[in-house]
N, C-alpha and C positions, 0 to 999 in steps of 0.2 A: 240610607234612611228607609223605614218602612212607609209603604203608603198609605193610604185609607183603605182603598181594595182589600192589601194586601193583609191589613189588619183582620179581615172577617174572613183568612184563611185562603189554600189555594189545595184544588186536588194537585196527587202526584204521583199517582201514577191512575189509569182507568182502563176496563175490557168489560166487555158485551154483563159480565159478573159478578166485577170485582173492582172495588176504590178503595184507594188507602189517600186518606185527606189530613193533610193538615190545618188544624181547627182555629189557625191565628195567635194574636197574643191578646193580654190583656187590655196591654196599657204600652204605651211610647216610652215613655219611663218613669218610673216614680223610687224616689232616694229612700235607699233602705232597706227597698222589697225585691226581691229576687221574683225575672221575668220568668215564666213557666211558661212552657209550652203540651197542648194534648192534642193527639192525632185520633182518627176513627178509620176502618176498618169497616166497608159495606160486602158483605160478600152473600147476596142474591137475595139484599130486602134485609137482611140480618145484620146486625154490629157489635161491634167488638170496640169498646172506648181504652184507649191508652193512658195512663197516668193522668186521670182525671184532675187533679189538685185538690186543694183545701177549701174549707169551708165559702172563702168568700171570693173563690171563683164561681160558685156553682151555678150563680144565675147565668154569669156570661159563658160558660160552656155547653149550657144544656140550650140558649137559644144559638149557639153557631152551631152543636151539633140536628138539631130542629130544620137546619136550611137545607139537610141532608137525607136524612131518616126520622120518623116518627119514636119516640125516647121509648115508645113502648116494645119498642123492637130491639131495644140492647137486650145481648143474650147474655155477657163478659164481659167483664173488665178487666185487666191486665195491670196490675202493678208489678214494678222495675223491683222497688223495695220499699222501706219502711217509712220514710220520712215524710213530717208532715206535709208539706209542700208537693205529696206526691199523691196521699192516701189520706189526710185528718179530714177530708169530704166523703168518706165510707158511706157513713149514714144515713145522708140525705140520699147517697147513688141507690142505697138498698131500699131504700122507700121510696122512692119514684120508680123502680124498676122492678123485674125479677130475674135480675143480670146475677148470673153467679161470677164469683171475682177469682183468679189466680195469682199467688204471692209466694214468693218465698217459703216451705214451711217452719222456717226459723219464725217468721213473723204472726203467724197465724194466733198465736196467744197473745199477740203487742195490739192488734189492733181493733179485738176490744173494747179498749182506753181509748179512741175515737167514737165509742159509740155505739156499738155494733148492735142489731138489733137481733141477726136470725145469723151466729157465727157458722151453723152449717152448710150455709151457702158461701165459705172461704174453704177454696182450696190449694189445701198446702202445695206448692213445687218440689218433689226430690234436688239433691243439688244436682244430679246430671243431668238436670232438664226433661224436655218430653214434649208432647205435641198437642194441638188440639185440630180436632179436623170441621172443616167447613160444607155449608150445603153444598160449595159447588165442589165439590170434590178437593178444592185444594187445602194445606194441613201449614198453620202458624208454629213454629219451633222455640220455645222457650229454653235461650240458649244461654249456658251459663257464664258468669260476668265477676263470682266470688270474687271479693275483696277491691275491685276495681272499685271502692269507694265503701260499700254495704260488705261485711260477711258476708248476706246473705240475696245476691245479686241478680238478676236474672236480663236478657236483652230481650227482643222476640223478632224472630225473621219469618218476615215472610217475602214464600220463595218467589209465589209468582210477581207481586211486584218488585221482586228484588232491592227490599229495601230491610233494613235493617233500624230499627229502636234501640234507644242504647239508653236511654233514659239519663243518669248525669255525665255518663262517658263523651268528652266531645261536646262538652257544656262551655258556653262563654259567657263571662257577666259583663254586661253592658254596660255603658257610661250614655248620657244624653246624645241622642243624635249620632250612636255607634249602631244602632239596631238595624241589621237586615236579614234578609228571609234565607239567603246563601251564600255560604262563607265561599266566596270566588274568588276574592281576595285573600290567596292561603296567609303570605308571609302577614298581612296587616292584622288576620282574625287570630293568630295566634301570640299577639298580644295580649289577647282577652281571656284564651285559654289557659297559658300556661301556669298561672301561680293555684288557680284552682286544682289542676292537674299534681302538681307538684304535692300540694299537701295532703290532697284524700285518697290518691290510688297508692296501695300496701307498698309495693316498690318497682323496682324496673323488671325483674323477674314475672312476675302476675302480671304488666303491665306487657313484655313480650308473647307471654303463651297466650294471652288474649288475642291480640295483631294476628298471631298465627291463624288461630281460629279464623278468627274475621276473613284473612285472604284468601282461606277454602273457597269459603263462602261468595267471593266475589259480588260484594252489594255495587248494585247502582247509587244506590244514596245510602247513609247515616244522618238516622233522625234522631238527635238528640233532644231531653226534658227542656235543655234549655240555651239558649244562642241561636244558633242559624243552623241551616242545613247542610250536610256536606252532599256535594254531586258531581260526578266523572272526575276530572284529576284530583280533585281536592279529596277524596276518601282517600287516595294511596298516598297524598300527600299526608291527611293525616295520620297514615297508619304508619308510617315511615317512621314519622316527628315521635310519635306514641311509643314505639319502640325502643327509640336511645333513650328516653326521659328517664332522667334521674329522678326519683319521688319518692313520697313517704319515708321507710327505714336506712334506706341510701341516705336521707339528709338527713338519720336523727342528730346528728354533733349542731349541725347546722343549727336544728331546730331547738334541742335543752339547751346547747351553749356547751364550749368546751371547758 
């Protein structure tokens, strides 16, 4: 279970420069609504907010990220991809801020339709990703994630904290009194995971050459949009599991019926 604490966030990684923090959740649980989570990114006074969310998270995001940084200091934001629950809070972020935003460029015409007020400040992603560099010298990688749920996909790693965004990748949806902050318990959280797993990632082929990527990379943690965290065994753990899964086109009989 989550605690109170733990609810108004925890940094997770920190240096003399640089914090990458997890911003908390909303809510313990509530039927119906899918738990979100958004992480920030300080690196020398400056911010980078993660998958902000929708509309009626925004009060309770912009006062966790407040405990941290001053809102006038987000330079970016960072969408994973297109979905409401990720981005339909465009609008507000671009009027409180003068945060330019990073997405997909498949998305860069959808999300308008949320509002948008100045679309020049939306910058589209090539699909092979790309980088953005920071005051202190170090550079976030926007690493690509196509079809692992979105077309048009993106993760973001960064190196120095060694932790990796995955935005729905390594998402778990909660039942009352399942919520915690790190999935430590591999074999139990993967209860949560895998039916979601199964039907949004394209199949087991895209869902391999992603793993691969990934194990380059060697992250300390996976911070996913939504469930817990993964950290030390539990990433290879999940990468392993992530690997043989059977999903999306692999079960279409399964899923139109024979």
């Amino acid at each position: 279970m989550i605690s109170d604490q733990d609810i108004i966030g925890k940094v997770l990684y920190e240096d003399a420069d640089h914090k990458f923090i997890w911003l908390g959740t909303e809510q313990r649980y509530r039927k119906g609504l899918i738990q979100t989570m958004q992480y920030l990114i300080i690196d020398r006074g400056r911010g980078i907010l993660l998958d902000p969310g929708g509309v009626h998270l925004f009060s309770r995001v912009v006062a966790a990220l407040s405990r941290y940084i001053s809102i006038d200091k987000i330079d970016y934001i960072f969408f994973s991809h297109q979905d409401p629950d990720v981005s339909s809070g465009i609008a507000l972020w671009l009027g409180v801020t003068k945060a330019k935003v990073y997405v997909s460029k498949l998305w860069t015409r959808f999300l308008p339709h949320f509002g948008i007020v100045d679309p020049e400040r939306v910058l589209g992603i090539e699909d092979k990703g790309g980088s953005l560099s920071l005051p202190s010298g170090a550079e976030l990688r926007f690493v690509p994630a196509h079809f692992m749920h979105s077309c048009g996909q993106f993760n973001l790693w960064d190196s120095r904290a060694k932790i990796l965004f995955t935005g729905d990748i390594g998402a778990a949806v909660f039942g009352e009194g399942d919520e915690t902050v790190f999935a430590d318990d591999f074999d139990q959280h993967m209860k949560l995971v895998e039916g979601f797993h199964a039907r949004y990632i394209a199949n087991n082929a895209v869902a391999r050459k992603w793993c691969g990527m990934v194990e380059r990379l060697n992250p300390d943690m996976i911070a996913p949009q939504h469930g817990a965290i993964y950290r030390g065994k539990s990433v290879k753990q999940f990468l392993a599991w992530l690997s043989n899964l059977r999903c999306g086109t692999d079960l279409v009989d399964q899923i139109y019926g024979s």
